[in-house]
N, C-alpha and C positions, 0 to 999 in steps of 0.2 A: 734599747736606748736608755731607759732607767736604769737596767741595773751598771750599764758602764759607762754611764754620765751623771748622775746624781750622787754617788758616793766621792764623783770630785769635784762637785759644787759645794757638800756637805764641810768637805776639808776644808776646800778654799774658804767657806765659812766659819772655822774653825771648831767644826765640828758640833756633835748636838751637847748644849749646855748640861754643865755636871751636874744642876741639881736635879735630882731623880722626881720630885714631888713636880715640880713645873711641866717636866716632859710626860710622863703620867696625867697630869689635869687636861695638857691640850691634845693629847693623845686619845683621851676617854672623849671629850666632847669631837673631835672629829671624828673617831670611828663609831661612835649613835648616829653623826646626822648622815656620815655616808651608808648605813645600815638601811639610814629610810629613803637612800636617793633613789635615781635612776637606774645603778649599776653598784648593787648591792653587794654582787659577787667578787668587784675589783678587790685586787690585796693592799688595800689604802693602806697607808702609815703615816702619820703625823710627829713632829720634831720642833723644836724651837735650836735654830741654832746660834753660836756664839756669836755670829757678825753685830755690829754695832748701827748697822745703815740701815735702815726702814725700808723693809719688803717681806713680803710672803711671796713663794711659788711652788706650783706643780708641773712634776715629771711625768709622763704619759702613762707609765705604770700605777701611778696613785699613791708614790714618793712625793709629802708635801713638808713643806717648813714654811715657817715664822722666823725672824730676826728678834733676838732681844730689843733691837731699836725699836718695833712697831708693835711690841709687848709694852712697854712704856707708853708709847702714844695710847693705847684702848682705855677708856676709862670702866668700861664693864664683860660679864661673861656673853653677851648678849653679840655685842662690838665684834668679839672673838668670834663668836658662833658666824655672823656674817663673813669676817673676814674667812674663814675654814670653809663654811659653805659656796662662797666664790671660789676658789681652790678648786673645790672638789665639782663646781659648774663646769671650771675650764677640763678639767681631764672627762665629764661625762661627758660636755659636748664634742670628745675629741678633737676644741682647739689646739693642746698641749702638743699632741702629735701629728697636727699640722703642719704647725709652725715652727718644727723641731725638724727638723730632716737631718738624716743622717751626712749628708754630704757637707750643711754648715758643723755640724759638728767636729767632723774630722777634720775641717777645718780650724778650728777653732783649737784643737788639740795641737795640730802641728805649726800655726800662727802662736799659739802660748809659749810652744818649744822655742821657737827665736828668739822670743822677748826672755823664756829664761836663758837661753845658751850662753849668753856670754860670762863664760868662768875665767878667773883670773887666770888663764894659761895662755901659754906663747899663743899668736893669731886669731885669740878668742875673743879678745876686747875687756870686758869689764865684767868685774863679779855682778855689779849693780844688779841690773836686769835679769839675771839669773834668777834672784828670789823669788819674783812674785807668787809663782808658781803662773794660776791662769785670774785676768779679771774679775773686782766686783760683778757677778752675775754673768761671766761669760756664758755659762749653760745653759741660759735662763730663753724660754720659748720669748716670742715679740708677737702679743696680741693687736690686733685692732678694733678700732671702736665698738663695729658690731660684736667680736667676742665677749668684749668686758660688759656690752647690755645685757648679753645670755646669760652672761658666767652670772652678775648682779640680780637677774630676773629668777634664774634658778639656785641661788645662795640664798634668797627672800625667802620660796619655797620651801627649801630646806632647813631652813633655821626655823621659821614657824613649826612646820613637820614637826620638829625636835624639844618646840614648848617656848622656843624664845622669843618675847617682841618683836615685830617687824622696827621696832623704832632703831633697834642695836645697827640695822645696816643704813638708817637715818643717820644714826651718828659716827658709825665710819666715815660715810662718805662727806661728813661735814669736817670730820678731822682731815681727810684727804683732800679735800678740795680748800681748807684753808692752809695747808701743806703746797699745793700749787698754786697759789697764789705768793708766799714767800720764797716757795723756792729751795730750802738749803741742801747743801752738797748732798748730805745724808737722804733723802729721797731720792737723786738723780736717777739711778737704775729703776728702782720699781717704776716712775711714772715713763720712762723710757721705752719699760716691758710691760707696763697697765697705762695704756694712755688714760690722763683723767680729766673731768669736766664738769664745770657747774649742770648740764643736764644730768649726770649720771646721779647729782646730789635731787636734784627737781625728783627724778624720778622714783628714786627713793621715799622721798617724803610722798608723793603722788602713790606709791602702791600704799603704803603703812593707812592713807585716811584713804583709798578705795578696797581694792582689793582684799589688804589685810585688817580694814578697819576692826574688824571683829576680833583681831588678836593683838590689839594693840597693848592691851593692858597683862598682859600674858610678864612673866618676867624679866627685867634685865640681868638679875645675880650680882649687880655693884661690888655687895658684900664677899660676896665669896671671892672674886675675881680678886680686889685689892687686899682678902685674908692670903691668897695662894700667890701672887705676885709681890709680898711683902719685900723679899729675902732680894728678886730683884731690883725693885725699886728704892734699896737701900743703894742699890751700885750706883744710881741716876747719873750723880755729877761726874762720876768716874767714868760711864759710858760716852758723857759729854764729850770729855777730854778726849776718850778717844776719836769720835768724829771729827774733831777740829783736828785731831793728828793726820787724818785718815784724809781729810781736805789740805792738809798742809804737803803729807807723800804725793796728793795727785797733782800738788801744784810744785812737785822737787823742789819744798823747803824744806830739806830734810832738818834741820836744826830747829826750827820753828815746831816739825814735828816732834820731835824729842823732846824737845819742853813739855808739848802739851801730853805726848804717852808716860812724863814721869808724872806729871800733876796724876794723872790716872793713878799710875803705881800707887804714889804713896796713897791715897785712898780705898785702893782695893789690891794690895801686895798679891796675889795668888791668881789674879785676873790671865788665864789665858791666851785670849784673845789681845792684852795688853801686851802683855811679854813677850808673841812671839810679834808684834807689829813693833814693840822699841826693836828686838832682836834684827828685824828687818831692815829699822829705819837704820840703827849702827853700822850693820854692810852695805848699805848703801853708802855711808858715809865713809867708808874704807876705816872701819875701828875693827876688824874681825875678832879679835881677844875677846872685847867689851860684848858685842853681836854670841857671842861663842856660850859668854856669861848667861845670858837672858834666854838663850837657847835651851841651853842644859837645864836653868828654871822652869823653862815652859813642859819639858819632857817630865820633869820632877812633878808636879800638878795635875798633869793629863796625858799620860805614857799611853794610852792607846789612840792618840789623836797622832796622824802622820806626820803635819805639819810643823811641829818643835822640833823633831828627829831630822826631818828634810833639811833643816838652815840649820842645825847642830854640824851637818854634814858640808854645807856649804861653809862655814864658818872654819872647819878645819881643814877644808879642801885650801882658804885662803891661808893658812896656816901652815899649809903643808903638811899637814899631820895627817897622813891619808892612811893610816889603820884604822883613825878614830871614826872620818870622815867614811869609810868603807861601811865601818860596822852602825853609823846611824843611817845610814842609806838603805842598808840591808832591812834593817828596820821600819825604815819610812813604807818600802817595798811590800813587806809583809805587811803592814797596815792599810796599804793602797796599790795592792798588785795593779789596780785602773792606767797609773801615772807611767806614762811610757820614760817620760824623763829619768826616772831613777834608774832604768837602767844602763842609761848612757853614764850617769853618773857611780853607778858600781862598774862600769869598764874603765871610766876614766882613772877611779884610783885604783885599780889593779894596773894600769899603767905607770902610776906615780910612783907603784911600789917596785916598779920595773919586772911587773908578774904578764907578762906578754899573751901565754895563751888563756890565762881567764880573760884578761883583757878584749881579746881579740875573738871571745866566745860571746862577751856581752854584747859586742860594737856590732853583732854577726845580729844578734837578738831586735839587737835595739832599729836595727835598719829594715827587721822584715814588717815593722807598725808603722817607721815613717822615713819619708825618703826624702824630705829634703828640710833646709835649713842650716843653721852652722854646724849644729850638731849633726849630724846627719853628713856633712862634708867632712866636717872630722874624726869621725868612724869610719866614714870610705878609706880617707887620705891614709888613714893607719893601718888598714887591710892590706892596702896597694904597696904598702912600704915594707910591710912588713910579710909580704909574700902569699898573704891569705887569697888577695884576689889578685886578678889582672888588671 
């Protein structure tokens, strides 16, 4: 299940953040404290990736991330350490692959197909929907209460284990639980997939003055945390913009969004994560030229991240330029063999180019992973017409 569902949560997150020193800091602090957990032998790996929405999660394998969004919110390494040792609570107590079943998954893969299917072509409907690729946090396990006490009880553990304050998971969950009490769009998935509660805060503070009273004075690392998150916390206002964007697409203001994804740009011009969501919001908006622009930026920036190449590809699928559209699909492909999408999408432009049996080699591919939806109807219909099947 990790390895061929995490690498398309990672994308849909756009990917793990380019700076190499950030990914290194919480890479090093998760793989010491899972060293001294429960399951020391798991192949843990830790990431911070591009998304803008406050959450952290783990994949059953011991594939975990962080959000730049809830990299911002932490005020210390201590904060961090809790937040990572919760992580790595939920994969030792095998809730991760509970709550994960393979059968919502496949689900979820071929429900994502629909919402993207509709490419501007005859009986398809709308580019729109095609982009998103899959949901904020579609991959994402749904704990319950008593997981998150486990996961909380043993990230306590483990972050003392590792030298840190117990007070660091005192002050996540004071940041999280004044987080559920406002509310804003940008938390909606984590607390969705972490249900949270003033007790989980009580009892935080509750283990730090019993339990761990003797390590309370242990340290938080302030300093270090805000020396090593410098470089992001210079993005802040820009990240903003994006969330307000990212609430504006969920509310199909697409214009509204674009306002708020330029305010971003101009503040952080090479941002990612910004460019390929204007890229987005523009075909949505049917501007594919302008979508087409910010595409080919986002590819220029971060060429091994799928996602810029995938809407590069949708953008001149809307263009009709389907060599161009071919060859960034093939690409997206190679970056994210996971995405069964892309190869209906490299059948479709061997169709546009009027190349019939590669075409009809891919639609053959693409229907042995999934068998129904639009796509999926129209791979059959073009077999059937074209003589391949009965």
């Amino acid at each position: 299940i990790d390895r061929q569902y995490s690498p398309l949560q990672f994308s849909s997150d756009f990917g793990p953040a380019q700076e190499g020193a950030l990914n290194a800091y919480v890479d090093g602090i998760g793989r010491s404290m899972a060293a001294r957990s429960h399951r020391p032998h798991m192949p843990f790996s830790f990431r911070v990736v591009n998304a803008t929405y406050i959450n952290a999660y783990a994949f059953p394998g011991g594939s975990i991330a962080c959000t730049r969004g809830i990299l911002l919110k932490l005020d210390n390494e201590a904060e961090l350490a809790a937040l990572l040792g919760h992580e790595i609570g939920h994969v030792n107590a095998r809730h991760t692959a509970e709550q994960m079943s393979k059968g919502q998954l496949t689900n979820i893969v071929v429900g994502g197909l629909s919402i993207i299917a509709d490419v501007a072509a005859p009986g398809m409907g709308q580019v729109a929907s095609a982009l998103g690729g899959f949901g904020a946090g579609a991959f994402l396990a749904s704990y319950s209460r008593d997981n998150e006490r486990q996961a909380d009880a043993l990230g306590t553990e483990y972050m003392v284990q590792s030298g840190y304050s117990p007070e660091g998971m005192v002050g996540l969950m004071e940041m999280l639980n004044s987080l559920n009490k406002s509310k804003p769009s940008s938390i909606e998935v984590m607390f969705a997939t972490h249900p949270m509660s003033e007790e989980r805060y009580q009892t935080a503070v509750r283990a730090a003055r019993t339990t761990f009273a003797e390590s309370r004075n242990l340290p938080l690392n302030r300093e270090r945390y805000m020396d090593t998150t410098a470089r992001l916390r210079a993005t802040k206002g820009a990240i903003e913009e994006m969330q307000k964007g990212d609430k504006a697409m969920g509310q199909k203001n697409f214009s509204q969004a674009e306002t708020h994804y330029q305010a971003a740009l101009k503040q952080a011009p090479d941002d990612y994560a910004g460019l390929v969501s204007m890229a987005k919001c523009l075909l949505m908006q049917k501007k594919p030229a302008e979508g087409a622009r910010y595409a080919r930026r986002a590819q220029a920036v971060f060429p091994q991240e799928a996602q810029g190449h995938h809407l590069g590809g949708f953008a001149d699928l809307n263009l009709k330029e389907f060599d161009g559209a071919l060859q960034s699909f093939r690409t997206s492909q190679r970056l994210l063999p996971q995405n069964p999408n892309t190869i209906f999408f490299i059948g479709y432009c061997y169709e546009g180019l009027g190349r019939r049996p590669e075409a009809a080699r891919e639609y053959q591919r693409f229907l042995q992973q999934v068998r129904q939806g639009q796509q999926a109807q129209h791979a059959a219909r073009r077999l059937q017409e074209w003589g391949y099947t009965r």
